[in-house]
One Martini backbone bead per residue (centre of mass of N, CA, C, O) as a GRO file, in nm:
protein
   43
    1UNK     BB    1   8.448  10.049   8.679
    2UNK     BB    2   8.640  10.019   8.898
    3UNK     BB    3   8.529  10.230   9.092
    4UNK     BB    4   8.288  10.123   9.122
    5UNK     BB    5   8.333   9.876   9.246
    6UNK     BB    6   8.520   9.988   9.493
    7UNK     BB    7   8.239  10.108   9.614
    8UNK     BB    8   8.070   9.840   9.642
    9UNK     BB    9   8.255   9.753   9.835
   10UNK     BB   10   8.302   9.897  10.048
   11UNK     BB   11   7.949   9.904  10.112
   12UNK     BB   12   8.004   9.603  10.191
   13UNK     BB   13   8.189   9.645  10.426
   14UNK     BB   14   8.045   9.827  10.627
   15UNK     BB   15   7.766   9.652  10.632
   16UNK     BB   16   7.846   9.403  10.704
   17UNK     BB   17   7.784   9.042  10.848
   18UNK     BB   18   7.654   8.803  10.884
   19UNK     BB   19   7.393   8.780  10.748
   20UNK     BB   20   7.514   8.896  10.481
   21UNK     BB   21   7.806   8.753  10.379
   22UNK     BB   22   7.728   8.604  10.178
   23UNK     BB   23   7.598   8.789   9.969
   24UNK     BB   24   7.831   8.952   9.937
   25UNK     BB   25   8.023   8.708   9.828
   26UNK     BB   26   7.870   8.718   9.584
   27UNK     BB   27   7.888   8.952   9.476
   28UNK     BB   28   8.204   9.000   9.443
   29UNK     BB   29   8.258   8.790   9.280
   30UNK     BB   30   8.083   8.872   9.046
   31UNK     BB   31   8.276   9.141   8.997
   32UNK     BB   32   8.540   9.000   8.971
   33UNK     BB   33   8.464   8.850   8.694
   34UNK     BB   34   8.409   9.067   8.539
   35UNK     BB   35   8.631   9.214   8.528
   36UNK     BB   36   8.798   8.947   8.416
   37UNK     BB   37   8.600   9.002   8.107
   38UNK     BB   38   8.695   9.296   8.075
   39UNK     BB   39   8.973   9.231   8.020
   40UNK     BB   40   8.925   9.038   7.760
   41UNK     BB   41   8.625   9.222   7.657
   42UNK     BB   42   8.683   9.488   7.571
   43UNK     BB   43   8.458   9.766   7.418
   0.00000   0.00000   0.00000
């Protein structure tokens, strides 16, 4: 789970832009709460 957020986050990070920017931060926010369920709510 972790690798692969990480992997997504890098390559929002590569292709960012203005036009882009708010989709990523949206992106990166939905990634980092689930993280945080998944720290609370182990499969």
């Amino acid at each position: 789970m972790n690798l692969r957020h990480a992997n997504v986050y890098s390559g929002l990070n590569l292709n960012q832009d203005k036009a882009t920017k708010p989709q990523t931060v949206q992106i990166v926010r939905q990634g980092e709460a689930t993280l945080y369920w998944f720290k609370f709510n182990p499969l």
